[in-house]
C-alpha positions in Angstrom: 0.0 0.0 0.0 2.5 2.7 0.9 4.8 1.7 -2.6 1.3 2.5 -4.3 0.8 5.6 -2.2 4.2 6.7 -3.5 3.7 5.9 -6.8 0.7 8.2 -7.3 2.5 11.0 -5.1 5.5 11.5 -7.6 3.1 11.1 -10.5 0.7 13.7 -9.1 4.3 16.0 -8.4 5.0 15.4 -12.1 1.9 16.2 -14.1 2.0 19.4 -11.7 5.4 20.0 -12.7 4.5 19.3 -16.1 1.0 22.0 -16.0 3.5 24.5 -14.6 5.9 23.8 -17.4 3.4 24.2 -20.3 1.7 27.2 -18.2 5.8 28.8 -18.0 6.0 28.8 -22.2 3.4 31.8 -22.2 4.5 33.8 -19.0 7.7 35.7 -19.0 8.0 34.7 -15.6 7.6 31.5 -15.5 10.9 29.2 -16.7 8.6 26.8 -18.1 12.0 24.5 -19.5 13.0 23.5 -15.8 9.4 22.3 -15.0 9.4 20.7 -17.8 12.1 18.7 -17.8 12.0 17.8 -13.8 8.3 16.6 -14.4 9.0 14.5 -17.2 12.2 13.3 -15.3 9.5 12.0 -12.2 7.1 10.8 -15.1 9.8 8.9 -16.7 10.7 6.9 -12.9 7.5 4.7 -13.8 6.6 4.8 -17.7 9.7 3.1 -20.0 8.2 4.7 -22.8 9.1 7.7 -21.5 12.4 7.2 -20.3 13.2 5.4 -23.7 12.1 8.7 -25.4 13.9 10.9 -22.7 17.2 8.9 -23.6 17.0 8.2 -27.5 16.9 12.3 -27.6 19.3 12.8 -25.0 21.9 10.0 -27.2 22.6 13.6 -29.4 24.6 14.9 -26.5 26.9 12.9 -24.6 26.9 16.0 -21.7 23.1 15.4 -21.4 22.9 11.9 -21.7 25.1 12.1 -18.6 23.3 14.5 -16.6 20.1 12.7 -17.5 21.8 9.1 -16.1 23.4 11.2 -12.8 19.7 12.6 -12.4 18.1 9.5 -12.6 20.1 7.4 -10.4 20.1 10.9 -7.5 16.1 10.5 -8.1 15.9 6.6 -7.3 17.9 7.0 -4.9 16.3 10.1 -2.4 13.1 8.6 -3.4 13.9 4.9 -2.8 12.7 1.9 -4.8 10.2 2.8 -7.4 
């Protein structure tokens, strides 16, 4: 129960990060990027498609598909086993 309460926690934290990200793209004030990308990082922690996609993109860069592979194992590990 508590793995499925976590589950639907960071899920809720990303689609928020996500809103704020595409909400950030019209308002000056807003860096909608960041949100963005953390949200789809937490999205990514439970849907392979996603993290697939993430990585396939991030394969142009070899400075980003680095900071994408050090973010995700600093995310699995302060949030625990996912």
């Amino acid at each position: 129960m508590q793995k499925q309460a976590k589950k639907v926690i960071i899920l809720t934290i990303g689609v928020i990060f996500i809103i704020f990200g595409l909400i950030g793209l019209v308002l000056p004030f807003l860096q909608g990027i960041i949100f963005l990308i953390i949200g789809f990082l937490l999205i990514s922690l439970y849907f392979p498609k996603v993290r697939a996609h993430i990585r396939r993109h991030a394969q142009k860069s070899a400075s980003v598909l680095s900071f994408f592979d050090k973010t995700e194992r600093w995310l699995a590990k302060f949030i625990g086993e996912v």
